[in-house]
C-alpha positions as CSV (number, residue, x, y, z in Angstrom):
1,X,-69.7,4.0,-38.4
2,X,-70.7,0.1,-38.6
3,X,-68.8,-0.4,-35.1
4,X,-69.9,1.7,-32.2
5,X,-71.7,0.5,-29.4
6,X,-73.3,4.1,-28.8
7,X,-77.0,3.6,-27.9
8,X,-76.1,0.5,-26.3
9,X,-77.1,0.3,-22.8
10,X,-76.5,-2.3,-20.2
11,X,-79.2,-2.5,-17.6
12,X,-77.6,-5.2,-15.5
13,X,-74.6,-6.8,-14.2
14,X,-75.1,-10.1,-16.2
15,X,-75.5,-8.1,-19.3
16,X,-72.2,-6.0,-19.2
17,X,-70.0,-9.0,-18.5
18,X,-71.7,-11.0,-21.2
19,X,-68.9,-12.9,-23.7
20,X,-70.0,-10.1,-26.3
21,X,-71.3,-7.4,-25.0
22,X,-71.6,-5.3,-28.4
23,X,-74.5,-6.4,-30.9
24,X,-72.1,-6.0,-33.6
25,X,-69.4,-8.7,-32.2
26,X,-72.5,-10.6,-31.5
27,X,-73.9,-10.7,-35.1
28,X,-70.9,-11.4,-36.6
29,X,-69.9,-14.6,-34.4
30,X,-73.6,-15.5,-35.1
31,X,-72.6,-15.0,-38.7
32,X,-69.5,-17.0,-38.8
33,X,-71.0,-19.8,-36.8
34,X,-73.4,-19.9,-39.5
35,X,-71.4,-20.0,-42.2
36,X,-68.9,-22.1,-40.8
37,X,-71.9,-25.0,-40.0
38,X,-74.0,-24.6,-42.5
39,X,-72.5,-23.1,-46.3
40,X,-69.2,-24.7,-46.2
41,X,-70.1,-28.4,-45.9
42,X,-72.5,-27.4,-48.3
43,X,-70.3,-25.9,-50.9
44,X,-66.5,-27.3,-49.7
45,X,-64.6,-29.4,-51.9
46,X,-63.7,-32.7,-50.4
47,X,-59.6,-31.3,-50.5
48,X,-60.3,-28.3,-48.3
49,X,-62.6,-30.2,-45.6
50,X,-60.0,-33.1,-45.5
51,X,-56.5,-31.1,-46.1
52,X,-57.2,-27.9,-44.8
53,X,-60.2,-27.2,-42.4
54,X,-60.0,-30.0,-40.5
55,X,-56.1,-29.9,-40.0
56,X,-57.3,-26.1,-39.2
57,X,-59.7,-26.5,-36.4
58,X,-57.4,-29.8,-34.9
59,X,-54.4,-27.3,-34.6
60,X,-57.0,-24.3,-33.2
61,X,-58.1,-26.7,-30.5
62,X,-54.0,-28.2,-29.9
63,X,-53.0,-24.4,-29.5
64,X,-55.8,-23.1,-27.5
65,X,-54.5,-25.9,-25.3
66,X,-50.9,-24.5,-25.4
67,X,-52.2,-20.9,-25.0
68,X,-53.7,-21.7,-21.8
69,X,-50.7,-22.6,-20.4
70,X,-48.3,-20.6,-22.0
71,X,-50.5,-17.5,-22.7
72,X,-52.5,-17.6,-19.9
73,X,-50.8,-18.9,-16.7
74,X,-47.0,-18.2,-18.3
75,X,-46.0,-21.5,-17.9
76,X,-43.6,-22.7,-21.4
77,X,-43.8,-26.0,-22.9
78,X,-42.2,-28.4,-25.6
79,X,-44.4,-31.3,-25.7
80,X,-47.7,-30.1,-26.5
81,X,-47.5,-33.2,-29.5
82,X,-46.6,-35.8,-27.3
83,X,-49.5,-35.1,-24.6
84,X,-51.3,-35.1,-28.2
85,X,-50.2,-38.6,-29.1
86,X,-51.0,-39.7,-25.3
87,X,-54.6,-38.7,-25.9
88,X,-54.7,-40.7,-29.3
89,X,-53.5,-43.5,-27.9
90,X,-55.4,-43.8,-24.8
91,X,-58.7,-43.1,-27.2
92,X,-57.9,-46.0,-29.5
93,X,-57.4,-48.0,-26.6
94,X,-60.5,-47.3,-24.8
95,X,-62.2,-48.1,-27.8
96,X,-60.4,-51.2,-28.3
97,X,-59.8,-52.6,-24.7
98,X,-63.6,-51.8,-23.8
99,X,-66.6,-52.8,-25.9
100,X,-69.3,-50.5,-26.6
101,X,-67.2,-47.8,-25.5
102,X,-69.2,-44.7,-27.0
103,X,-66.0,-42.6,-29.1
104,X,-67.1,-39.5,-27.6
105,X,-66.4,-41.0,-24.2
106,X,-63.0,-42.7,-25.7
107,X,-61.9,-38.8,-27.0
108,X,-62.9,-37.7,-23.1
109,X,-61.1,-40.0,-21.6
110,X,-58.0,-39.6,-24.4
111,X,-57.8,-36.0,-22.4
112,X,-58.3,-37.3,-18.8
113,X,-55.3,-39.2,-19.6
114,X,-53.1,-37.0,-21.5
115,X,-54.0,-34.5,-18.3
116,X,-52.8,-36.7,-15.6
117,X,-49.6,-36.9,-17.4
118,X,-49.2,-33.4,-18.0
119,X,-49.8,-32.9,-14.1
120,X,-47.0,-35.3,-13.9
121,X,-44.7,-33.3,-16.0
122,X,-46.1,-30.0,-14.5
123,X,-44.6,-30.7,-11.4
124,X,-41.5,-29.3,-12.1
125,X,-43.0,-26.0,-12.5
126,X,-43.6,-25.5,-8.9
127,X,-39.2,-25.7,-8.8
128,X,-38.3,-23.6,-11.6
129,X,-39.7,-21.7,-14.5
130,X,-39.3,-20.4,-17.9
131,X,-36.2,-21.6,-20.2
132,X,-35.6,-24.4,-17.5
133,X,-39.4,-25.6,-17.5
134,X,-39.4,-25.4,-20.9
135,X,-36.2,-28.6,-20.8
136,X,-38.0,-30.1,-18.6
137,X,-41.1,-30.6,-21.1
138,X,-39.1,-31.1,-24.1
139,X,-38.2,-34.4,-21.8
140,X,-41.6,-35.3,-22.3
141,X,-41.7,-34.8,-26.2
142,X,-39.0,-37.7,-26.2
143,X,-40.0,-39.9,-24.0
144,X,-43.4,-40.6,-24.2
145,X,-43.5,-40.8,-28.1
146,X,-40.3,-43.3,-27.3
147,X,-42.8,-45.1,-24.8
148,X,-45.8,-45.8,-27.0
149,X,-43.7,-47.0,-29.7
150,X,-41.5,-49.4,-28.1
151,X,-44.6,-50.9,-25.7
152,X,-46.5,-53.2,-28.6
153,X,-49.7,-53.2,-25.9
154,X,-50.5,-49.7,-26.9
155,X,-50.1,-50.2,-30.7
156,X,-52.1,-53.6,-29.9
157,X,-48.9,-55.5,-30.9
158,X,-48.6,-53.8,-34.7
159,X,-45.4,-55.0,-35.9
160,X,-45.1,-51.4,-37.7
161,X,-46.7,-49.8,-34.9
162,X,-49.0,-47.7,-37.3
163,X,-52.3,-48.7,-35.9
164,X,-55.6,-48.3,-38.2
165,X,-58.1,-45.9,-35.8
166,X,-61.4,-47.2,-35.3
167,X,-64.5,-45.9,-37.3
168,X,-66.5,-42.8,-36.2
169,X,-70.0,-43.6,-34.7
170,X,-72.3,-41.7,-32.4
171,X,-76.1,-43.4,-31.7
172,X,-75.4,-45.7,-35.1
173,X,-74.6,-42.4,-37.1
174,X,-71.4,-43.0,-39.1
175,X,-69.0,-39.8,-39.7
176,X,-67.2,-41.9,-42.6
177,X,-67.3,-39.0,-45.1
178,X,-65.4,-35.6,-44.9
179,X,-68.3,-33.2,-44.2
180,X,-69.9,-35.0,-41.2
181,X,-66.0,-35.4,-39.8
182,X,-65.5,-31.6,-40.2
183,X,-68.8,-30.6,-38.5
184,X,-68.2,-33.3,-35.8
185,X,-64.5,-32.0,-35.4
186,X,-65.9,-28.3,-35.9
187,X,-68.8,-28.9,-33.3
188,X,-66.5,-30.1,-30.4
189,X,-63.6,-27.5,-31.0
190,X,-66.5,-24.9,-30.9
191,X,-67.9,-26.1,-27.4
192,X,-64.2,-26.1,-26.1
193,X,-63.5,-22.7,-27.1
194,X,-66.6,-21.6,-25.4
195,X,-65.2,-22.9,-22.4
196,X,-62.3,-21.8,-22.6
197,X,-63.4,-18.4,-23.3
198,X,-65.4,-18.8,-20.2
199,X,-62.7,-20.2,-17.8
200,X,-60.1,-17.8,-18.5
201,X,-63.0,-14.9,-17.1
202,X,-63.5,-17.0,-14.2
203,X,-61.3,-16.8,-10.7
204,X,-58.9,-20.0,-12.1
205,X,-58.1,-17.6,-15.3
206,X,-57.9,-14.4,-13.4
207,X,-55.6,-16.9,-11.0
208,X,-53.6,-18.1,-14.4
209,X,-52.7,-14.8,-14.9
210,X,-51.9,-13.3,-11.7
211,X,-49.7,-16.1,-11.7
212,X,-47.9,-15.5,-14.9
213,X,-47.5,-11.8,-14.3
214,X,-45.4,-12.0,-10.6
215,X,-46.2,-15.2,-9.3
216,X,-44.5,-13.8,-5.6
217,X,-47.2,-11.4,-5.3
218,X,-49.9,-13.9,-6.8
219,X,-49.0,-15.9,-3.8
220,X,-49.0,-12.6,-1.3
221,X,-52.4,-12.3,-1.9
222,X,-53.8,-15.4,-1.1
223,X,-53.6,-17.8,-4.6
224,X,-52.4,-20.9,-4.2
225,X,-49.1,-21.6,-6.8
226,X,-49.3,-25.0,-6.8
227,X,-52.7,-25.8,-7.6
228,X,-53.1,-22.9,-9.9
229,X,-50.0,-24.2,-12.0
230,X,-51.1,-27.8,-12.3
231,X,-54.4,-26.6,-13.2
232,X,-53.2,-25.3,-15.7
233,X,-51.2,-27.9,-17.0
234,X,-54.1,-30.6,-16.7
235,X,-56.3,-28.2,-18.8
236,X,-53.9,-27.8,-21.4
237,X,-53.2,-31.7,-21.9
238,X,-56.9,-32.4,-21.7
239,X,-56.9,-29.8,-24.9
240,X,-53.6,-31.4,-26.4
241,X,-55.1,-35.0,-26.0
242,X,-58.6,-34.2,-27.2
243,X,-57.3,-32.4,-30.5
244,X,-54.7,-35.4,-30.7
245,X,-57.9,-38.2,-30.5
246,X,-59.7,-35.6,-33.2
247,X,-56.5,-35.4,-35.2
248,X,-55.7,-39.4,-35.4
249,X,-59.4,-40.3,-35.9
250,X,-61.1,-37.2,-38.1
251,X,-57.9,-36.4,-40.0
252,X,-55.1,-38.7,-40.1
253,X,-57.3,-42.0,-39.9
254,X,-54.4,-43.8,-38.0
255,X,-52.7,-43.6,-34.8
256,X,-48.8,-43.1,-35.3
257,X,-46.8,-41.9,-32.3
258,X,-43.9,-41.1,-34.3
259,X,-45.9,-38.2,-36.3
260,X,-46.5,-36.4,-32.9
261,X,-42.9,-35.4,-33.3
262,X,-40.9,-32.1,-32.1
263,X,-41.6,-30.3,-35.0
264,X,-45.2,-30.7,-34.6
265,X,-44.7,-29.0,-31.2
266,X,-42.8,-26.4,-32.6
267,X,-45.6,-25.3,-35.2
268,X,-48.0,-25.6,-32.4
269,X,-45.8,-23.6,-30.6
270,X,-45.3,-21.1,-33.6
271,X,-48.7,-20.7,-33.9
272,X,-49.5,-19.3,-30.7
273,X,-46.7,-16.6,-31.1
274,X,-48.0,-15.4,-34.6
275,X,-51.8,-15.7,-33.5
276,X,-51.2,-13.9,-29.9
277,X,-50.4,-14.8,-26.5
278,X,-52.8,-14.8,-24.2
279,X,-55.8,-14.8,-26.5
280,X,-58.9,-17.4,-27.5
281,X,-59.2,-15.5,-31.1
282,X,-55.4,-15.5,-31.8
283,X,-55.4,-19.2,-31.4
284,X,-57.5,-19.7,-34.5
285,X,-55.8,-16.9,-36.1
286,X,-52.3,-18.3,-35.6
287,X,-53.5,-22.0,-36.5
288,X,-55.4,-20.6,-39.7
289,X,-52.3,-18.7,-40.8
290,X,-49.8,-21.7,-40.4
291,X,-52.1,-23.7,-41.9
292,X,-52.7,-21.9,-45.3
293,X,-49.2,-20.0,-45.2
294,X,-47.6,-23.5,-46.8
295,X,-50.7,-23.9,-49.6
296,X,-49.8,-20.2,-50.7
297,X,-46.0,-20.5,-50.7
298,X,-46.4,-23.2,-53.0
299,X,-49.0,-21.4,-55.4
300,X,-47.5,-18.3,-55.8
301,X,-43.8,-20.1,-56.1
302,X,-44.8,-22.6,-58.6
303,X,-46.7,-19.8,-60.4
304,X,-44.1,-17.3,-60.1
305,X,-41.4,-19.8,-61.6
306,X,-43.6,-20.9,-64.4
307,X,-44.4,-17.0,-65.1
308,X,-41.1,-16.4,-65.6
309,X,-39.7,-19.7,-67.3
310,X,-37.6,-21.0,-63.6
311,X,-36.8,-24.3,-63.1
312,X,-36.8,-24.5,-58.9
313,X,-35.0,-27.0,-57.9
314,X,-36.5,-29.5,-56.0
315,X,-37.1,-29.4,-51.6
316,X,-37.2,-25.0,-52.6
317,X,-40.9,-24.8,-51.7
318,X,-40.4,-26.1,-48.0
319,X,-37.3,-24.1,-47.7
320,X,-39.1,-20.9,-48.3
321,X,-41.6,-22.2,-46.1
322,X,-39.1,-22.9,-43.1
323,X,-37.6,-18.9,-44.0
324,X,-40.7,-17.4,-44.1
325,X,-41.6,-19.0,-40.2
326,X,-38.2,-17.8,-38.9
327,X,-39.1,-14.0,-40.1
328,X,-42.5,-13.9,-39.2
329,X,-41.9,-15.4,-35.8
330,X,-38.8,-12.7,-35.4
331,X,-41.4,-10.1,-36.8
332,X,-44.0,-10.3,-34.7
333,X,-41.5,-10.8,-31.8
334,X,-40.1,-7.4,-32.7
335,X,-42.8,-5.3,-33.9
336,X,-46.0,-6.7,-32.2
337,X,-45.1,-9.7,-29.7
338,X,-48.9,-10.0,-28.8
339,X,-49.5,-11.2,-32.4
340,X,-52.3,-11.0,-35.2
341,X,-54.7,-11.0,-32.2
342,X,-53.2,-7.6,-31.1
343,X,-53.7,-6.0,-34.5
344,X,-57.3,-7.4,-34.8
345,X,-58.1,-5.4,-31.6
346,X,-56.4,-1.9,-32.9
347,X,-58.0,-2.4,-35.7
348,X,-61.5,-2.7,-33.5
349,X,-60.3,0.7,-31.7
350,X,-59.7,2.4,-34.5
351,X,-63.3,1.3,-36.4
352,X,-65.0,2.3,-32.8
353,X,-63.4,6.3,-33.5
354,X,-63.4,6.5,-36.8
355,X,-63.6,8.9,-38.6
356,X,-62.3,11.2,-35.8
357,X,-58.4,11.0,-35.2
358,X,-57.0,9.4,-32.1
């Protein structure tokens, strides 16, 4: 009975394609916002800002990034770290090659970057597609990472190539302690989401996904393959490289190229199968449920053995870990391929009839 939109009218045009266009969605993203800038950096521990929400809302923004192109325009893609680690880079260079360089504008530019080399990368797309693309990308996972560490000028000539990354300061305001770093990180990847949301509604998303369902007939009716594709590769490296600058300043606190490694693509990658294809909310679904999956492996194991009196031996926790991803990933393939995303929204149906059968 608290979900139906019944006595809800729309009176014009504006108002029924509005991001929410039930009160009750709207009150509840009002809600979260709320909660999520105001009573957690309040009441947060210094260990869940720093090793769990901001980790949490880098990896959102990383695989709303991937979901755009993968979800959205149907394109597949290996090296969502390593256009990550192009956009950390390039930001700690813009900050150290040019003085005065305001971050915000070094995190922008970070993108711009990674996005020109996506496009560069993207243009195999316009020759082939799926399990073939998806090679093509993985090229880029091993070669830029390979780049950046063997040129010195990006690691400013670091003999271990682990670069310290510059301080956090907007207008003389410092973000050196965990709650400002989490609102700042949780303030950008909100604004990005937003348009994100928005661009998927516009004619570029509707484009995306014309494109991903039969790209022949896409092109039959007028859209242009080539620019919609590369679109939609610069858009998802500007993501990757923005949450790669966020995830080297705001989490990490140094730039490394070698920890923007496959296997970080892969949990990126993992994350937008379990959250759901195709959707904004299943990217912060799939990123919150990698993230805290590990944290309650590791509880419930180490409780579970002490409980019964089990000595685990040692490396068992991130085997179970690596287990548990293989039969998620197989079970949502399986049972619901449009991931947590999909059961959020019968679950929505189901409030909006209940309590009459359907």
């Amino acid at each position: 009975m608290l979900y139906r939109e019944s006595g809800q009218f729309k009176t014009t045009y504006a108002a029924d394609q509005q991001l929410f266009p039930i009160r009750q969605d709207r009150y509840a993203i009002g809600l979260l916002l709320a909660v999520a800038f105001v009573v957690i950096p309040l009441f947060a521990s210094s260990y869940w800002l720093t090793a769990l929400l901001i980790p949490f809302l880098v990896f959102a923004l990383a695989t709303l990034g991937l979901n755009i192109l993968t979800g959205y325009a149907g394109q597949l893609s290996l090296g969502t770290a390593a256009f990550m680690a192009v956009g950390a880079v390039a930001a700690y260079n813009f900050q150290l090659r040019i003085p005065g360089m305001p971050i915000l504008v070094s995190f922008i530019l970070g993108g711009l970057t990674a996005a020109l080399i996506g496009i560069a990368f993207g243009l195999p797309s316009l020759r082939i597609k799926g399990f073939y693309l998806a090679v093509a990308t993985l090229a880029a996972q091993f070669f830029i990472p390979w780049l950046l560490v063997k040129v010195s000028w990006f690691s400013n000539n670091s003999a271990s190539g682990v670069i310290t990354a510059q301080p956090i300061e907007i207008l003389g305001f410092a973000f050196d302690s965990p709650p400002r770093k989490y609102l700042l990180v949780l303030t950008i990847v909100a604004l990005m989401a937003l348009a994100a949301k928005n661009m998927v509604r516009s004619s570029i998303g509707r484009a995306w996904m014309a494109v991903r369902d039969m790209d022949v007939a896409a092109e039959v009716i007028g859209i242009r393959i080539m620019r919609t594709k590369l679109i939609a590769f610069a858009v998802s490296s500007f993501y990757c490289g923005v949450a790669g600058a966020l995830y080297a300043f705001a989490y990490l606190g140094s730039v490394e190229p070698d920890g923007f490694n496959l296997d970080l693509s892969f949990r990126i990658l993992f994350m937008v199968i379990i959250g759901g294809a195709g959707s904004i909310l299943g990217s912060f679904l799939g990123a919150a449920f990698i993230t805290l999956l590990p944290i309650f492996l590791d509880v419930l194991l180490t409780e579970g053995a002490a409980a019964l009196n089990l000595n685990l031996p040692s490396g068992m926790t991130s085997m179970a870990q690596l287990v548990v991803f293989g039969a998620l990933i197989i079970f949502f393939l399986i049972v619901e391929p449009h991931g947590l995303a999909r059961l959020w929204q019968i679950l929505k149906e189901k409030l909006r009839l209940w309590p009459f059968p359907h």
